[in-house]
N, C-alpha and C positions, 0 to 999 in steps of 0.2 A: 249727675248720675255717673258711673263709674264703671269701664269696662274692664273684666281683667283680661290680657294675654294668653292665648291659645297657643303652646310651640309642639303640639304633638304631631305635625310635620314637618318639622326640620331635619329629622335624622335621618329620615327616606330623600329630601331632597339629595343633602349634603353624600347620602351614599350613594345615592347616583351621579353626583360630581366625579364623584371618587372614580367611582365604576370606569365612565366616562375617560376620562384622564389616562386613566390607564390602559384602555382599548387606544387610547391616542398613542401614546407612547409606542404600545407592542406593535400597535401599525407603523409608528416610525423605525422603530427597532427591523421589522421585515423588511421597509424596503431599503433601508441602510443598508443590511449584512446579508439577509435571504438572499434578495433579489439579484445583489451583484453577485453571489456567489452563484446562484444557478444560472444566469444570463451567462457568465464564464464558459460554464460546464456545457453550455449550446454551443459558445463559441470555439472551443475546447474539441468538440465531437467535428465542427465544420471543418474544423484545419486538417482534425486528420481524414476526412472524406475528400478535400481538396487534395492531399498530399495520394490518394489511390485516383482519383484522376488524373494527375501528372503521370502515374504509371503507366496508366490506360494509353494517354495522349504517345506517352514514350516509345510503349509496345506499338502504338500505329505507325510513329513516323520511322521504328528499325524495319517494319514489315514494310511497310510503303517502300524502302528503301533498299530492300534485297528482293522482292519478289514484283512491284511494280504494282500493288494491290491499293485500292484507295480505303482510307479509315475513318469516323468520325467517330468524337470523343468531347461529349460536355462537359463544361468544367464550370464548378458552383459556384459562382463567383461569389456570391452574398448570403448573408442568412437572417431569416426574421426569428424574433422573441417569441416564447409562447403567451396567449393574451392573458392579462391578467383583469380583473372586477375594478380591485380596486389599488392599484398599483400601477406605478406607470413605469414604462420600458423608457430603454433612449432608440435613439432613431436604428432603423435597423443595420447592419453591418453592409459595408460598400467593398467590393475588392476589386483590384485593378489586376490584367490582363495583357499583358502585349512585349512585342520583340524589343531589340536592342541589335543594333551591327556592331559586331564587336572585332570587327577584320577578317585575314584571310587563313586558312590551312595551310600549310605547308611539311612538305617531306623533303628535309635537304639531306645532303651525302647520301644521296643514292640516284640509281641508275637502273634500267626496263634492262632484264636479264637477256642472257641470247635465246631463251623458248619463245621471245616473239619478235613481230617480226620489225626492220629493220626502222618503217616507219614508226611505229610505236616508238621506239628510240629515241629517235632523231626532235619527235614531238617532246618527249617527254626533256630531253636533254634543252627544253625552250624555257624549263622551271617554271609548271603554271604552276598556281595559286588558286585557292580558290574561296571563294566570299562568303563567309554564314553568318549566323542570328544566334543569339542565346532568349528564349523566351521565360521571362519572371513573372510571377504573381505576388500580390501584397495584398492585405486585408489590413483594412484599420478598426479592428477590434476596440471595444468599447472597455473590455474587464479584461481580455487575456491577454496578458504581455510576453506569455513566453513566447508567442507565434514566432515560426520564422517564417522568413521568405524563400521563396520557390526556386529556382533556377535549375531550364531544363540546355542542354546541353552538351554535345559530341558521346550522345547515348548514356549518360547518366542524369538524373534526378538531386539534384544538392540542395539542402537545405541550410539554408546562412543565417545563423543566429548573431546575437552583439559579437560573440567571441568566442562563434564556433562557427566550425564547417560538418555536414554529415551528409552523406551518399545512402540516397533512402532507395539504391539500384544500384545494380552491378553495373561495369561496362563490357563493352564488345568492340574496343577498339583495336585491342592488339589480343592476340591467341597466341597458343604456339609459335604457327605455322600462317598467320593469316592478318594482316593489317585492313579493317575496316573503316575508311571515312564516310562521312555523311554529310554535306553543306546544308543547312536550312536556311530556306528561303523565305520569302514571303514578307507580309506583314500581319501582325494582328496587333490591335489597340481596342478595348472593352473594358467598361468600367461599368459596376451596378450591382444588383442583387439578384438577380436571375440567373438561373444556370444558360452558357454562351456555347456553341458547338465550334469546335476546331476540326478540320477535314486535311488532315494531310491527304497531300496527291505527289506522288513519284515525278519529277518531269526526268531524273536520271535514274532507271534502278540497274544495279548494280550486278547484268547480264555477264559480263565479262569481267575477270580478271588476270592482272600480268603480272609475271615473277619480277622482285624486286631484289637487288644488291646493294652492297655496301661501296662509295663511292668517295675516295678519299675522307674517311673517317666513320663513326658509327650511323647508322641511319637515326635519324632523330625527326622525331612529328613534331609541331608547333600548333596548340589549337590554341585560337584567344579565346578569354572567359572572362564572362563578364561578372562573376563573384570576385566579390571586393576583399575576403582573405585570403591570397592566392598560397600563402604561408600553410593556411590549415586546410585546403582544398589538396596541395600539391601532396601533404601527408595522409591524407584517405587515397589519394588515388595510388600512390605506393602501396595502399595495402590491399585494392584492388586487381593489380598487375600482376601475371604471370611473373615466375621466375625469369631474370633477364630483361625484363624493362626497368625502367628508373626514371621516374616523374621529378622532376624540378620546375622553376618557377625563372624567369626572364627577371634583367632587373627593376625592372617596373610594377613589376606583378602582373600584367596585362595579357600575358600569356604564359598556359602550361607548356611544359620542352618535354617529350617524351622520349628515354634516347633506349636504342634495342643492342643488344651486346654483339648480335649479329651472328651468332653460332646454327642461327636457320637462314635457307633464306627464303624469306618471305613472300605471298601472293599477295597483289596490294588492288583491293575490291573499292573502289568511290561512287558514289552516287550523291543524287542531290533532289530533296522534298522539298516542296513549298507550301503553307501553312495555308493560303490563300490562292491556292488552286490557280496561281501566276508561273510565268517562268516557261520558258521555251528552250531545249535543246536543239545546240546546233553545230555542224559538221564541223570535227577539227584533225582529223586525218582520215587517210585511207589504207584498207592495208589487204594482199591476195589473201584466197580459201582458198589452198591446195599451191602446187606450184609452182612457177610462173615460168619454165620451160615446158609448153606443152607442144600438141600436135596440130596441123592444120585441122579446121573446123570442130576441132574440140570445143567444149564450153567452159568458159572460166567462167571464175567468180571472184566480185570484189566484195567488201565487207566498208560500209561509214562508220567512224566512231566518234565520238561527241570527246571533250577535254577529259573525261570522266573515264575512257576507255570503252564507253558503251554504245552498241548500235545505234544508230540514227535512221527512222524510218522516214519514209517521202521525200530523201534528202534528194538534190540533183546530183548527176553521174556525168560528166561530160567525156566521150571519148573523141580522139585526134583523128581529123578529117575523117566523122560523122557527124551529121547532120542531127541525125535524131534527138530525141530528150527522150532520157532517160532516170528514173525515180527509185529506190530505193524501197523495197517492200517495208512486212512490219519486222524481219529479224534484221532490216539494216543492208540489204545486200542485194546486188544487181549480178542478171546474169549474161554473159556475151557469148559470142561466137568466135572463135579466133580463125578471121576468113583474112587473114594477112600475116607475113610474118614477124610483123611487127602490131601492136597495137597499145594506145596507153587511156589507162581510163584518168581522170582528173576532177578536182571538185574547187569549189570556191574561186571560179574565175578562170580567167585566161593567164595571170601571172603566179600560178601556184607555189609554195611552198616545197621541198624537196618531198616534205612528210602527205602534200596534198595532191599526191599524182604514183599510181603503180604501173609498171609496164610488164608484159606479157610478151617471152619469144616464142613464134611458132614455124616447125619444121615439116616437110612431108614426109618422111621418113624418120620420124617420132613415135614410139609405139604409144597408141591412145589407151594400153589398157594400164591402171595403177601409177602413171603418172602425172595426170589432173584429178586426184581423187578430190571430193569434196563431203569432207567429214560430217554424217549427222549423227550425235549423241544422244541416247535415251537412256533413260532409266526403266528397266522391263517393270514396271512396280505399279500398283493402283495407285497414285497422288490425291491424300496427303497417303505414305504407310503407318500401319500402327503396329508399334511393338511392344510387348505387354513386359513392366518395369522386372527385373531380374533375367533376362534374358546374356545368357552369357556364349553363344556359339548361333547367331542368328546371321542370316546371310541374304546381299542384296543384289540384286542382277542387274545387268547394264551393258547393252546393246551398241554395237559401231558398224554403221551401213553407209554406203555412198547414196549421196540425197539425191543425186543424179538419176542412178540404174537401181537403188536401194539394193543392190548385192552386197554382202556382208563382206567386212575390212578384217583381212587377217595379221594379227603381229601388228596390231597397234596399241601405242603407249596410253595406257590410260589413269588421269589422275584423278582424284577423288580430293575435295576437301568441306569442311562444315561451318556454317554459323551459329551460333543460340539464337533464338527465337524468344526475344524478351529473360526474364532472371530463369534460370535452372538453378538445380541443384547439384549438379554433375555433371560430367560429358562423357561423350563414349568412345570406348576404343575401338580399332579394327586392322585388319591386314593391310598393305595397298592390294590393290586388284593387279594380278598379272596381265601381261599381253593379249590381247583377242587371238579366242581360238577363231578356225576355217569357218566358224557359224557367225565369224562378228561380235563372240560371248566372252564377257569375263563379268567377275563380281565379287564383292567384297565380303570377302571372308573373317568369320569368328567378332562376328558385331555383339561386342561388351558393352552393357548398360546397366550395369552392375550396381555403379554408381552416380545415375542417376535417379529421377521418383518423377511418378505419373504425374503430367500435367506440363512436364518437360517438352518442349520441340525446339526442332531442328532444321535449316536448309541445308542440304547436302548439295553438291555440287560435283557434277564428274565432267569434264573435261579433256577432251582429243583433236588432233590438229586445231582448229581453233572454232572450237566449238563446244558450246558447255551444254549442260542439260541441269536442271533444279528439283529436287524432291521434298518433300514435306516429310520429315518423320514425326509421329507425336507418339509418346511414349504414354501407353496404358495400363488401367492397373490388372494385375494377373487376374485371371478367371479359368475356372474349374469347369471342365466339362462333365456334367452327372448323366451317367446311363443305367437303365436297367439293365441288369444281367440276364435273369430268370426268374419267372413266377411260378408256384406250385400250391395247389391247392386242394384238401381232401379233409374228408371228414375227422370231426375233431371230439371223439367219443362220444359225444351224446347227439341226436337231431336235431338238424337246424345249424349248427354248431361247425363253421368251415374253417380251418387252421388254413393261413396263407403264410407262405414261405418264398423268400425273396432274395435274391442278390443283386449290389447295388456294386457299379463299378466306378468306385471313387473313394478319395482319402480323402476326403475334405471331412474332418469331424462335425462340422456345422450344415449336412446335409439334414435335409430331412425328407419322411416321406408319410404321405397319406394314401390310407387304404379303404375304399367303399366298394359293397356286395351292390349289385346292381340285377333286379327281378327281373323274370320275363316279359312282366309287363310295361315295363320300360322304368321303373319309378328305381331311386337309390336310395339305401341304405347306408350311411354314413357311420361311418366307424368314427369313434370319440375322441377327433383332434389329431396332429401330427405328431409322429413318433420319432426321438433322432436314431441317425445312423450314426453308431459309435466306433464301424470298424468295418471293415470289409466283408467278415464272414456273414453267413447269412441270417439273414433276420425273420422272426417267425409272429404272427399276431390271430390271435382269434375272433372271428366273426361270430358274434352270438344271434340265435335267431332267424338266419338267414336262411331262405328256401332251398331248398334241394336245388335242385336247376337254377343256377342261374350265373352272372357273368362278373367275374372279378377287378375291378376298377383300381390298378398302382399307379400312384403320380409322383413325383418326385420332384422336391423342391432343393434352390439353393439357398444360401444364408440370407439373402435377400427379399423369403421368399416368392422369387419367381419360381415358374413352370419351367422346370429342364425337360423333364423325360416324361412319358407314361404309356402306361400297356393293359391291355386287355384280353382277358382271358376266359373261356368258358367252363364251369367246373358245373358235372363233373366231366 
């Protein structure tokens, strides 16, 4: 018997081979080129979220650093793939975290001006140094290779590529008028994929500053860096710097040379954050508040200041043949009696330093009034102030009383100077403030901000005998005050029918305003939507329908629509 061959399914198999095959392929084809392409584009989006955290971290540790404020700031360290069915990710992204010591600060060829006092001098003429950190981030990206790495650093943000350098931040080290350091301290070491919190805390902020000169040669700052092309770091920073600085590089590379031509001369502000909430200020001179020929039983006052030039609070006070202990409030300062005519206050032992001990003469026939003054400085202003962007003739007040009798200091010098407060866009100009009137009063006149844009701030800083005072200015954006003028209302030829007529007192073309007849018996009538104000003159609209008696509702909006203004009126 004899069977014959059935192949009327082969073709259907054989096309579903095919089919087959080729679903095989397009899925290997996806995850070859898809997959790394869009895993990239996650990685891609992380760097530059990691690279506005270093900002964030940045802006904490300059504010930590000039007003004493503590910050915290997460930083992403890693990032996962989105899930896929049928395709597989590689392991998720891991990024590292942590400091480096990279040496010390230094400001050489100069010298503490004669505006302070002699111990300041005397310290500063010991050439500290002072120790800081550069803190780097690195992610070991799976597909993106352009990543660079992070490096935060003497108030700028650098990002170091194979064979590049780029400043993704301004700095605030040198100003006109004004030299800024900062030492960062701490430690931090983090590795993983979690976002990690960094807390900058202040242990120096940067209360006090002293006039700096030029001392056989130009003054020149030395900050080490721990970016490895000191070559294409040392030329961003040149194009960051005022006219008159000029950034070079050591011949090692290991540290930038900042040098100042010296045609100002400079207030020189240091302080010192620690990344890890470590670190303790501690007394490194002492120096009088007011002047140290006083009168019997007067009260002087001494002031501690840490290497930094800043207050030291709880510090000990020792004065010569007393007994007592004595401690050092929170502005740093202890206050005595001058019941001898001689007395010396001292700190840091029984073998002090020249710079670690003040003496005070006292006479009984010394007049007690205006010759131990002890200066307190205020800024007359709500802290933070806000001043709305364009402002060109804005003026700021600031107050000089003796902290003693709080009677106001007449004919004293008072100086004024500013920092930025993270990147601006501009700075602002203004008068110096004259000498204190009879009231204690002077203020700074014709505050241009012209050229700066909302979002901008600023610590200002006014300073007299030796005492500063700190303001917040943040600059806002301008807003329009909308008022009504006048409403008028009256029959508008047919009944029912009320013509309302209005003046609005504003230029803002993007005003607007809404008009509803409101009944006797409390219910409203709404007029059809808001109408613009296209000009000052007055505007007129008719209520159709509305009752004889009743009460006319004008509100007035700004471009925002919020509620500025509104009035109510009884017609007839």
């Amino acid at each position: 018997m004899r069977f014959s061959r059935d192949r009327r399914g082969q073709s259907v198999v054989v096309g579903t081979v095919i089919l087959f095959g080729f679903l095989i392929v397009a899925l290997g084809i996806f995850q070859i080129q898809v997959v790394p392409t869009e895993n990239a584009n996650v990685e891609f989006e992380h760097s530059q979220q990691v690279e506005d955290d270093f900002g964030d971290l940045r802006n904490d540790v300059l504010r930590a650093g000039s007003t004493g404020s503590t910050g915290s700031t997460q930083v992403r360290l890693g990032t996962r793939y989105p899930a896929r069915t049928f395709f597989i990710n590689p392991p998720p992204v891991s990024g590292s975290l942590e400091t480096e010591p990279t040496g010390p600060i230094r400001v050489l060829n100069a010298t503490v001006g004669d505006g302070a006092h002699q111990n300041a001098r005397d310290f500063w003429n010991t050439s500290p140094s002072f120790e800081t950190r550069s803190l780097r981030y690195d992610a070991e990206y799976n597909e993106f290779d352009g990543a660079p790495e992070l490096v935060y650093e003497h108030s700028v943000v650098a990002a170091e590529f194979d064979d590049a350098v780029l400043l993704r931040t301004g700095q605030t080290v040198v100003s006109e008028e004004r030299i800024s350091l900062t030492a960062l301290t701490g430690s931090v070491s983090e590795t993983g994929v979690v976002p990690r919190s960094v807390d900058p805390r202040a242990v120096s902020a940067s209360d006090t500053t002293v006039p700096l000169e030029p001392r056989g040669g130009q003054i020149t700052l030395e900050l080490p860096t721990a970016v490895g092309n000191a070559s294409a770091l040392t030329e961003r920073w040149n194009g960051a710097l005022p006219a008159g600085a000029t950034a070079t590089r050591n011949a090692t590379g290991e540290t930038l040379r900042i040098t100042l031509d010296n045609v100002s001369n400079y207030r020189l502000a240091l302080s010192e954050v620690s990344l890890d909430a470590s670190g303790e200020t501690e007394p490194a001179y002492v120096v009088p508040v007011g002047r140290q020929n006083v009168a019997l039983d007067d009260t002087v006052t001494v002031e501690v200041r840490d290497r930094y030039n800043n207050p030291v609070p709880d510090a000990a006070v020792s004065i010569v043949n007393d007994n007592r202990e004595h401690t050092t409030n929170d502005d740093g300062r202890v206050f005595f009696e001058a019941n001898r005519t001689s007395i010396t206050a001292t700190i840091n032992g029984t073998e002090p330093q020249p710079y670690e001990n003040v003496s005070f003469d006292a006479s009984a026939d010394a007049p007690t009034t205006g010759v131990n003054r002890i200066y307190d400085v205020e800024w007359d202003e709500i802290d933070p102030v806000q001043i709305e962007e364009g402002t060109t003739d804005g003026e700021l007040d600031i107050l000089v009383s003796d902290s003693a009798s709080n009677a106001p200091i007449d004919d004293a010098a008072v100086d004024v100077a500013f920092t930025p407060l993270g990147d601006v866009n501009g700075v602002p100009s203004f008068d110096e403030p004259s000498e204190t009137d009879a009231d204690g009063r002077t203020n700074v006149t014709n505050f241009n901000i012209s050229g700066t844009n909302a979002g901008d701030n600023f610590t200002f800083y006014a300073s007299a005998g030796d005492n500063v005072d700190r303001l917040t200015v943040e600059i806002v954006e301008s807003t329009t005050t909308y008022e009504i003028g006048s409403v008028d209302a009256e029959a508008a030829g047919r009944a029912n029918n009320i013509e309302v007529t209005f003046d609005i007192d504003t230029t803002d073309p993007d005003a607007e305003v809404n008009v509803s007849s409101i009944t006797s018996d409390g219910s409203a009538r709404d007029f059809t939507g808001r109408i613009p104000v296209e000009d000052t003159q007055p505007q007129s609209v008719t209520i159709q329908g509305a009752n004889q008696a009743v009460e006319i509702r004008v509100v007035l909006y700004d471009a925002a629509g919020n509620e500025e203004d509104r009035e109510e009126v009884p017609y007839p």
